[in-house]
C-alpha positions as CSV (number, residue, x, y, z in Angstrom):
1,X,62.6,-17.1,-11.7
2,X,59.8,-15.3,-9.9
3,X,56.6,-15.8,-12.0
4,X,55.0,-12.5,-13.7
5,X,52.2,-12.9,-10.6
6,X,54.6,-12.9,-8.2
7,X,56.5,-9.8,-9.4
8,X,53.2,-8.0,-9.7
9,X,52.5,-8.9,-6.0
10,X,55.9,-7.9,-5.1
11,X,55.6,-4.5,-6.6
12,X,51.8,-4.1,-5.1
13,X,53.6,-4.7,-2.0
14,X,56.1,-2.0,-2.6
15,X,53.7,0.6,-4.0
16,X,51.3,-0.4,-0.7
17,X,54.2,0.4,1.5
18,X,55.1,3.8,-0.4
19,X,51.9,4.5,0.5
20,X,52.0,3.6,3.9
21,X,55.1,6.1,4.4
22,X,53.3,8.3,2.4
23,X,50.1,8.7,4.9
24,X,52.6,8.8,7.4
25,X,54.0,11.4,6.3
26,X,51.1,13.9,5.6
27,X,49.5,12.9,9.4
28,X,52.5,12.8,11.3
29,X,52.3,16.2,13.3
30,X,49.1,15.5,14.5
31,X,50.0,12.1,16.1
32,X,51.8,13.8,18.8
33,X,50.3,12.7,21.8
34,X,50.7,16.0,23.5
35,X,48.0,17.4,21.8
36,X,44.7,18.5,22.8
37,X,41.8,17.3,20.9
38,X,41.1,20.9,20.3
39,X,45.0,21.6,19.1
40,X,45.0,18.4,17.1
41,X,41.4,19.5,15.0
42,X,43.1,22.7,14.5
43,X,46.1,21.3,12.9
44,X,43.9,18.8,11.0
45,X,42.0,21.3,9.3
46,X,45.4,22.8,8.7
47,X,46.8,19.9,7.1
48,X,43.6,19.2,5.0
49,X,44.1,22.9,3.3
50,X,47.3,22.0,2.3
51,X,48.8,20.5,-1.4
52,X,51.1,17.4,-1.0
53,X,53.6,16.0,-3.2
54,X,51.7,12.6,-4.2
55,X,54.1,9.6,-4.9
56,X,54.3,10.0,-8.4
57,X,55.0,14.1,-8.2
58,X,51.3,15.1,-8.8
59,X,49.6,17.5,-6.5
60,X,47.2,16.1,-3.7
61,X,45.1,17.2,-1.1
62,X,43.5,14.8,1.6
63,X,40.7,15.5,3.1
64,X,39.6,16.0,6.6
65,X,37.7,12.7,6.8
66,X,40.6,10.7,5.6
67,X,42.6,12.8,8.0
68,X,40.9,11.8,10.6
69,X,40.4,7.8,9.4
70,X,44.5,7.8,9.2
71,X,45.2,9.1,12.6
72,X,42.5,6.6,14.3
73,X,44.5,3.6,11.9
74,X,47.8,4.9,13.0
75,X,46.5,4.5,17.3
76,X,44.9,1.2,16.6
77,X,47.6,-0.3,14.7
78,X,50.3,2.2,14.2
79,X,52.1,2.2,11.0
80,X,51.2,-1.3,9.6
81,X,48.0,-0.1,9.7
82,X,48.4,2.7,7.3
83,X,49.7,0.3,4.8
84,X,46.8,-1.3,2.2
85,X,46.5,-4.2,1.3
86,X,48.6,-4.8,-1.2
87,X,46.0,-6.6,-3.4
88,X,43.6,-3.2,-3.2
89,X,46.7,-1.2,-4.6
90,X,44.9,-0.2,-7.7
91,X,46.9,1.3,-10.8
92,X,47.4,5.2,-10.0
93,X,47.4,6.5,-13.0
94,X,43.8,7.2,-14.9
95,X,43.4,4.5,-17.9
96,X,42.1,7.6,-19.9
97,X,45.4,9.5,-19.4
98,X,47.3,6.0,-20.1
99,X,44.7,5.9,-23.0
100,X,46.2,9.1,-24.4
101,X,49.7,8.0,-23.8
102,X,49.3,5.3,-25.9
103,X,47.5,7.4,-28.9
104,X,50.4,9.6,-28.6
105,X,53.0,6.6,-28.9
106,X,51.3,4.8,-31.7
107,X,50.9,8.2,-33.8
108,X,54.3,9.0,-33.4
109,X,56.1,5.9,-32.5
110,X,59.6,7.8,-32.0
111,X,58.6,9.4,-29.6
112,X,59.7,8.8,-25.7
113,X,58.3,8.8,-22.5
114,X,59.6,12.0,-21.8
115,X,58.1,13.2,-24.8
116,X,55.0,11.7,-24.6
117,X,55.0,13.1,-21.0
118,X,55.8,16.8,-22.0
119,X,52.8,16.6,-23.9
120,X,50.5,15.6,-21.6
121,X,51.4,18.0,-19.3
122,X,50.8,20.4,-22.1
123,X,47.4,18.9,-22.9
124,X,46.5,19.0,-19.0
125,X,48.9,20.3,-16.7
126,X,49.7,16.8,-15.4
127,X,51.3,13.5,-16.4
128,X,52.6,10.7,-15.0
129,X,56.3,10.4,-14.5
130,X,58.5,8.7,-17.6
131,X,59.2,5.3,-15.9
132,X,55.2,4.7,-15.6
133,X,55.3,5.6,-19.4
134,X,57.6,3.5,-20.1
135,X,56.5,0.5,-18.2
136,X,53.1,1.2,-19.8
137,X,54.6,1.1,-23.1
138,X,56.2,-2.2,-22.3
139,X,53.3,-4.2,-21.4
140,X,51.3,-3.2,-24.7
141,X,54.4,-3.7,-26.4
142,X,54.7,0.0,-27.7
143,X,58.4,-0.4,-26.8
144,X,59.2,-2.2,-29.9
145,X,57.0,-0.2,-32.5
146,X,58.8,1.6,-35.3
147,X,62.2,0.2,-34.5
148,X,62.7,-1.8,-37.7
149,X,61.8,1.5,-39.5
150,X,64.9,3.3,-41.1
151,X,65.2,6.2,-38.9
152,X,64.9,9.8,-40.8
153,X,67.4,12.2,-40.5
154,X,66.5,16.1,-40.2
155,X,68.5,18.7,-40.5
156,X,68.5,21.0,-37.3
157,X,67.3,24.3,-37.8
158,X,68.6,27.8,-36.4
159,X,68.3,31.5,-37.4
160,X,70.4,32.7,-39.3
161,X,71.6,35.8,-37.2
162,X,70.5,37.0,-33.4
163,X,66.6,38.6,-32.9
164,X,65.5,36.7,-35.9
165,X,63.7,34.6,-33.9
166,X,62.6,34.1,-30.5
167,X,61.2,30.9,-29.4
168,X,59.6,30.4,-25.6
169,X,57.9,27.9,-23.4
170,X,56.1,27.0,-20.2
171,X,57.7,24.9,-17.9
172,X,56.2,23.2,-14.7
173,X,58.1,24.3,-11.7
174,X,58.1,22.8,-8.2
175,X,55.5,23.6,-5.6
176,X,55.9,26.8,-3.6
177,X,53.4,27.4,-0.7
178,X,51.6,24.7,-2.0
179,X,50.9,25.7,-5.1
180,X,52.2,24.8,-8.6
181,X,55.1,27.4,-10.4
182,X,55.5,28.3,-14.1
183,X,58.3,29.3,-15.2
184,X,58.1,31.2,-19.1
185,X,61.2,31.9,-20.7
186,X,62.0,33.3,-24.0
187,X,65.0,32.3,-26.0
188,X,67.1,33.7,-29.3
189,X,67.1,31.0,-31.7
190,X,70.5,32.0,-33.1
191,X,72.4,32.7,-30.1
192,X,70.2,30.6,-27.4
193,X,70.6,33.7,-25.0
194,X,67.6,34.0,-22.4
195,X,66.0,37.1,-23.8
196,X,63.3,37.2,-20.8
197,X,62.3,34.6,-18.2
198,X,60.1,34.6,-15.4
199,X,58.6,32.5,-12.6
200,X,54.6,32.1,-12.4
201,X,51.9,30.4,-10.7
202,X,49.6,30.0,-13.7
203,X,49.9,30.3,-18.0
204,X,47.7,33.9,-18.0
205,X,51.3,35.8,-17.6
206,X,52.9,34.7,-20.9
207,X,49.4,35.7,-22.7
208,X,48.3,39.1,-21.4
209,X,51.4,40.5,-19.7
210,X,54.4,42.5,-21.4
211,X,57.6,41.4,-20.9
């Protein structure tokens, strides 16, 4: 059985490669060797203003000078170059936002990590996805908290008759044109019909516009 070092290394190695393919990925139309130097600064600067899907779903930009270190990596070595070291492959997530996850999970110990998630996005428009809750919760040990607790039982609640209450949210959408979507929905607590629902690209819509 592989020792609790060895799996570590072996996922560092798996992250450093993800982010390998990652790099790859963002640079990859400028590495055509038909390119100018004038053509390939161009689409740089191009690439530089855009918003990429990071490995674990955030939003990222690069910038130019990191651009411009990847593509010189990629002629020296090509893609093996682009790959850390897997012992530099720090943890990607913020120990503050971890911090908070853990707060959240320890006040509430029923909670999930999709839970615990939906309020961080909620608190700052980003979190990281459920399985790096959840293995965060496993190393502290959060995993097991509250389970010899006799669980509650609530009764659900509902309107009693349609337009006696609406209920809405804000849900992160995916990126369009490199920017993040919104989308707001209102809902009829009795019937659950959609009374309104629209797409945005940031939470001012469901405060100071009608529906």
């Amino acid at each position: 059985m592989a020792s609790q070092y060895e799996e570590e290394m072996r996922k560092r190695a798996e992250r450093a490669r993800l982010v390998g393919l990652f790099r790859y990925g963002v640079v990859q139309d400028a590495l055509d060797p038909a390119l100018s130097a004038k053509q390939r600064g161009v689409l740089v600067r191009e690439i530089a203003a855009l918003t990429h899907v990071g490995l674990d779903g955030e939003p990222v930009q690069v910038a130019r000078g990191t651009l411009d270190r990847w593509i010189r990596s990629w002629r020296v070595g090509g893609f093996e170059a682009l790959v850390p070291n897997a012992m530099r492959v720090a943890a990607r997530t913020p120990a503050e936002v971890l911090e908070l996850a853990a707060g959240l999970k320890r006040e509430n110990p029923g909670r999930t990590a999709v839970q615990v998630a939906r309020v961080l996005r909620a608190h700052s428009g980003w979190a990281p996805s459920e399985r790096t809750l959840q293995r965060h919760f496993v190393r502290l040990g959060l995993d097991q908290l509250g389970q010899d607790r006799p669980k509650e039982v609530f009764g659900r609640f509902e309107a009693s008759r349609p337009n006696e209450l609406w209920v809405g949210d804000a849900l992160h959408g995916p990126l369009v044109a490199g920017r993040k979507t919104i989308l707001f929905a209102f809902l009829d607590d009795h019937s659950r019909a959609v009374m309104a629902a629209r797409f945005g690209f940031v939470e001012k819509p469901l405060l100071y516009r009608s529906w």
